[in-house]
C-alpha positions as CSV (number, residue, x, y, z in Angstrom):
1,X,-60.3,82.8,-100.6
2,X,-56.8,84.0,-99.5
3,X,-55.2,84.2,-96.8
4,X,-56.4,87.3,-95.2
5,X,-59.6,86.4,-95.8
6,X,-59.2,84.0,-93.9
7,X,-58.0,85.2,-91.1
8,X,-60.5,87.1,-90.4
9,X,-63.4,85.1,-90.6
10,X,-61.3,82.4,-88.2
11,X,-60.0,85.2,-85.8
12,X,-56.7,85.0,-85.9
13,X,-53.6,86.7,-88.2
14,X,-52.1,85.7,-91.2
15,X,-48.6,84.8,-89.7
16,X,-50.8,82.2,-87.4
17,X,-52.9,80.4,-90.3
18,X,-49.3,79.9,-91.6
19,X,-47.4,78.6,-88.4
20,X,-50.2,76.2,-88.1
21,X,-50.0,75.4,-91.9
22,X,-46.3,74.9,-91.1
23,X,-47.6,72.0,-88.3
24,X,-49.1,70.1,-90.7
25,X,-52.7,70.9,-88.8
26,X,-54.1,72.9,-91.5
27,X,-53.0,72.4,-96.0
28,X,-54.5,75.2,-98.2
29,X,-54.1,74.7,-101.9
30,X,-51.8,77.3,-103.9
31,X,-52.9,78.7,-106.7
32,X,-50.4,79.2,-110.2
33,X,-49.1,82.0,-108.9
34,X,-47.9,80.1,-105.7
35,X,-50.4,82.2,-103.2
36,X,-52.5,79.9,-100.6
37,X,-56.2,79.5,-101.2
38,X,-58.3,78.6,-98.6
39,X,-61.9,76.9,-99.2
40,X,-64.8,76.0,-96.4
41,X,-63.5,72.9,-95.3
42,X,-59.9,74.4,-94.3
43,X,-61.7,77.6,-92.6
44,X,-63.5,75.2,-90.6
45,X,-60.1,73.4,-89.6
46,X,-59.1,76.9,-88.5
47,X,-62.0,77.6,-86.6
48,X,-61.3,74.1,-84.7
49,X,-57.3,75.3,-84.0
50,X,-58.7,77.9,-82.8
51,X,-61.3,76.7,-80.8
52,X,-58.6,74.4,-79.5
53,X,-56.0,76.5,-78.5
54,X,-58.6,78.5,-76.7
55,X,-58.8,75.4,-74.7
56,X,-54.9,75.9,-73.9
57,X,-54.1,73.1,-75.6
58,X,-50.6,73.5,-77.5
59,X,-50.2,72.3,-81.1
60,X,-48.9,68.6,-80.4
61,X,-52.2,68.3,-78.5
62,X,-54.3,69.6,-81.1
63,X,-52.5,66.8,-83.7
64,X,-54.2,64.4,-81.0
65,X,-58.0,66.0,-81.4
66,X,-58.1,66.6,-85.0
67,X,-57.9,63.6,-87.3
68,X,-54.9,64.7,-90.2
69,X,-55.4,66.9,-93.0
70,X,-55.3,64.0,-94.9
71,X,-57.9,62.0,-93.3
72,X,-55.7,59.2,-91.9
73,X,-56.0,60.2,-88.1
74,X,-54.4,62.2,-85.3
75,X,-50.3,61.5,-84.4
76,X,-49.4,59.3,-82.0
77,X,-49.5,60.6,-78.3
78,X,-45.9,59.4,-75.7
79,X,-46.7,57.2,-72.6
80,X,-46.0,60.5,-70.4
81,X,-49.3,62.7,-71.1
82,X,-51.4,59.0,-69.5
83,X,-48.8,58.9,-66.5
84,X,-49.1,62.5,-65.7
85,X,-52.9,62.7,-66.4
86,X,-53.0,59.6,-63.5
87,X,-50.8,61.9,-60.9
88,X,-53.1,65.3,-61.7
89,X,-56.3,63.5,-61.5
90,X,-55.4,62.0,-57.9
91,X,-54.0,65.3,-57.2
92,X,-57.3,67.1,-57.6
93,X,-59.4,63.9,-56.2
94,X,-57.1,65.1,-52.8
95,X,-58.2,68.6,-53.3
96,X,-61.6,67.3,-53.1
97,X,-62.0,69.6,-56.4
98,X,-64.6,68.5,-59.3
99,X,-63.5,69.2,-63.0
100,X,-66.0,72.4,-63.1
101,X,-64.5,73.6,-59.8
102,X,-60.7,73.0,-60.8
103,X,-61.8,74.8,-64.3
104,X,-63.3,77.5,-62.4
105,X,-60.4,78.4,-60.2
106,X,-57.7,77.8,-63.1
107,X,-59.6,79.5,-65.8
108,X,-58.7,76.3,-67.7
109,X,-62.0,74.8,-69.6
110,X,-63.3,71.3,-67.6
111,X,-63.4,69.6,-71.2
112,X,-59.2,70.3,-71.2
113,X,-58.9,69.5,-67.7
114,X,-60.3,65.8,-68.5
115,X,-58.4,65.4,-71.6
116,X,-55.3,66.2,-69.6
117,X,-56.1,63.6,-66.8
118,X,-57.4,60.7,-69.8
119,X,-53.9,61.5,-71.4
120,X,-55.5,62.2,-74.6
121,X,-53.7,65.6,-74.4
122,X,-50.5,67.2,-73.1
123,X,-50.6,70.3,-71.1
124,X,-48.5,73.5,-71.2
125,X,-46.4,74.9,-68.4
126,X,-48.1,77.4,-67.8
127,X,-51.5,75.3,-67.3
128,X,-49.8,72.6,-65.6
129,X,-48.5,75.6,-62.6
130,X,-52.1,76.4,-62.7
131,X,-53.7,73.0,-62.4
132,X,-51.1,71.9,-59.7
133,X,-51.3,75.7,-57.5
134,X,-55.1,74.5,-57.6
135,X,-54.4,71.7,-55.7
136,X,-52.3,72.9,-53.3
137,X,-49.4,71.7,-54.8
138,X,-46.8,72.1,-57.0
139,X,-45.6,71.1,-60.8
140,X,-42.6,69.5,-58.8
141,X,-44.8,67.0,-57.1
142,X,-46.9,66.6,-60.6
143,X,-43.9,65.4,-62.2
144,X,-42.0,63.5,-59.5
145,X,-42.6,59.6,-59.4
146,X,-40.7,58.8,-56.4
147,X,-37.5,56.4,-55.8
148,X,-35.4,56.8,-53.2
149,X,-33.9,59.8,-51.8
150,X,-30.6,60.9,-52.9
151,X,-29.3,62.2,-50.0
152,X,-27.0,65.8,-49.6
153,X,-25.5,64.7,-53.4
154,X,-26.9,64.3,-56.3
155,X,-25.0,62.3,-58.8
156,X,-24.9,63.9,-62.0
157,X,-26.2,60.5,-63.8
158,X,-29.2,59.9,-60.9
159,X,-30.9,63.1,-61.3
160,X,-34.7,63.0,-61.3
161,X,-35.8,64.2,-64.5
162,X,-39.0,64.3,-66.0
163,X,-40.3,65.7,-69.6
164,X,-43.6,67.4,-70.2
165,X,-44.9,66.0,-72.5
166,X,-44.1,67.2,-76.1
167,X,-43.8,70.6,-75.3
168,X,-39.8,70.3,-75.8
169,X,-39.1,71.4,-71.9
170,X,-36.9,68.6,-69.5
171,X,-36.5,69.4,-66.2
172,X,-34.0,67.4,-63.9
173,X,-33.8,68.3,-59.9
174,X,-30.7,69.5,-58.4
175,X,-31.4,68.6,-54.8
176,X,-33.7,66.3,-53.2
177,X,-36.3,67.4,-50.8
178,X,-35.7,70.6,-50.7
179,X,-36.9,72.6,-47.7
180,X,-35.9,76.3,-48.3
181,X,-35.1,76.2,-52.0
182,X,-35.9,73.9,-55.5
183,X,-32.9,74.2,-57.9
184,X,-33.4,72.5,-60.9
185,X,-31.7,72.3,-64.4
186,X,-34.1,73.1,-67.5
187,X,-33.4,71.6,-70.9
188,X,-35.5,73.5,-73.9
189,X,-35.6,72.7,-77.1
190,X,-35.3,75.8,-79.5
191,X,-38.6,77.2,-79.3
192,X,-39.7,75.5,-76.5
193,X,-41.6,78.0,-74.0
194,X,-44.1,77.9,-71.0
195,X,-46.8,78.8,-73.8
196,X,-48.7,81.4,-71.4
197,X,-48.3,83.5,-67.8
198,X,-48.2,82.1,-64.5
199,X,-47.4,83.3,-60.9
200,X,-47.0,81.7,-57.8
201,X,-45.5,82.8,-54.4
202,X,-41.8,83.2,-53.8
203,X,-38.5,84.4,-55.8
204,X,-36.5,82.5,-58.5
205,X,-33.3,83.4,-60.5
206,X,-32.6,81.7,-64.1
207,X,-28.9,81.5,-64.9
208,X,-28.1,80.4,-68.5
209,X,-25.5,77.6,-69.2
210,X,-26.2,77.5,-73.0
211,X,-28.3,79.2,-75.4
212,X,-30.7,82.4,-75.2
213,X,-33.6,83.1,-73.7
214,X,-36.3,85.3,-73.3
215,X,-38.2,86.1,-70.8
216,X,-41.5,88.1,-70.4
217,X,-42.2,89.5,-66.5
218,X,-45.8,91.3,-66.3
219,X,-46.5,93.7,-69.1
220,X,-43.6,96.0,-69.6
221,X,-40.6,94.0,-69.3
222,X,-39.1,91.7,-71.8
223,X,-35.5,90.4,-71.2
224,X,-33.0,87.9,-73.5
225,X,-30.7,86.0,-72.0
226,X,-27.0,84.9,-73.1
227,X,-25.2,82.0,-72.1
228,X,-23.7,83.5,-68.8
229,X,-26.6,85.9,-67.6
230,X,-28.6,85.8,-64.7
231,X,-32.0,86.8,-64.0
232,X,-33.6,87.3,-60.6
233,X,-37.4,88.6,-60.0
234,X,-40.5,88.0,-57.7
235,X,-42.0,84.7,-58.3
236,X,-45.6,86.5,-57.7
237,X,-45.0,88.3,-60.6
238,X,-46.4,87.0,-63.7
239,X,-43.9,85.8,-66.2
240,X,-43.3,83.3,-69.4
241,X,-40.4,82.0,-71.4
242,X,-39.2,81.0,-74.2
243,X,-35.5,79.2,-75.7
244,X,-34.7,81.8,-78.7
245,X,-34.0,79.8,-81.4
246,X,-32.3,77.9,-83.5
247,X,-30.2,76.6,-80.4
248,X,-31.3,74.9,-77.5
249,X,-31.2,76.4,-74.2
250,X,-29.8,75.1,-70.7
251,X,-30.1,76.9,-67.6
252,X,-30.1,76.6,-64.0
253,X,-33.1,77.6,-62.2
254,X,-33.7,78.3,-58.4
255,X,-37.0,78.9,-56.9
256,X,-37.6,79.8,-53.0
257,X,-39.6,78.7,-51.4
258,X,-40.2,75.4,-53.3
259,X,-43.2,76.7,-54.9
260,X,-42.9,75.7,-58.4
């Protein structure tokens, strides 16, 4: 069939069958003219994208679940999903939270929520705020894996940094314990985004270093940032990003209260 077809049996749109086609997760065969032709066994692998990314799980993730189109098995997986999976699972034994309840109050599915925690998956920014706001806590804490304190300066080579996972995001601290404000530095790679809303309590400004970026705050406003600009808004309200490619993107970002 082609790939409209396709599409709507899955669920999805064409442009998406061919992003995913462009991951490697799904291969349709072309016909003479060039055109993709998909048969039962690829439809299927769309309906289990699919399913997956209902799951919130991002594309690297879904490389893990699904053996390859060629049969050989899923792509290796970094050490930093299984450290940060440790860190959220205690994080939620302290909440005294169960899987179904953390899935409950996250609108994240319990089945993700233990593949996160197992490190058989990575988790987007967006569900990682969620998963850690859960607990009582923030993606700060998630990510930080302690060392001694730095003091009033921070040396620009002793930064804490930590990267999540492959989603193509690295975020270094610009102070250490903050009280009244978190400033920290944001490295994305082009493309890279938060991959879905969140909201927590507070205010936060974005200043861009390098790059573009967009940014998406509720429904009605969209913004794209230039090296130089500066963004300020309400952290309640909901918002997502993403690094405008084909550059990378750099930018300063201040939240206050430390709620992030």
């Amino acid at each position: 069939m082609r790939i409209a077809e396709a599409a709507r049996i899955v669920g999805v749109s064409p442009s998406t069958l061919r992003d995913w086609e462009r991951v490697g997760l799904i291969r349709p065969a072309r016909g003479s003219g060039g055109q993709r032709l998909y048969g039962a066994g690829d439809v299927g692998r769309a309906r289990d994208v699919a399913r997956l990314r209902g799951e919130r799980l991002n594309l690297p993730a879904i490389h893990r679940f699904l053996p390859r189109s060629d049969g050989t098995g899923g792509s290796s997986v970094p050490a930093e999903p299984a450290a940060l999976g440790a860190r959220l699972r205690t994080l939620r034994s302290r909440a005294r939270l169960t899987l179904r309840e953390a899935a409950r109050q996250t609108d994240l599915s319990a089945s993700f929520i233990s593949a996160v925690e197992r490190g058989l998956s990575g988790a987007s920014l967006a569900a990682l705020q969620r998963l850690t706001a859960a607990y009582g806590t923030t993606v700060g804490e998630a990510l930080h894996t302690g060392g001694a304190s730095a003091g009033r300066l921070v040396r620009g080579n002793a930064r804490r940094a930590a990267e999540i996972g492959r989603t193509g995001i690295r975020i270094e601290e610009l102070s250490d314990s903050p009280t009244a404000l978190e400033a920290q530095l944001f490295l994305l790679e082009p493309g890279a985004s938060s991959d879905g809303y969140y909201a927590h309590a507070g205010e936060e400004l974005m200043f861009v270093l390098d790059g573009r970026l967009a940014v998406w705050l509720g429904e009605g406003e969209y913004y794209e940032l230039d090296s130089g600009d500066a963004l300020t808004f309400p952290s309640t309200l909901s918002h997502r990003f993403r690094a405008i490619p084909p550059a990378p993107a750099r930018l300063i970002w201040i939240n206050t209260p430390p709620t992030f």
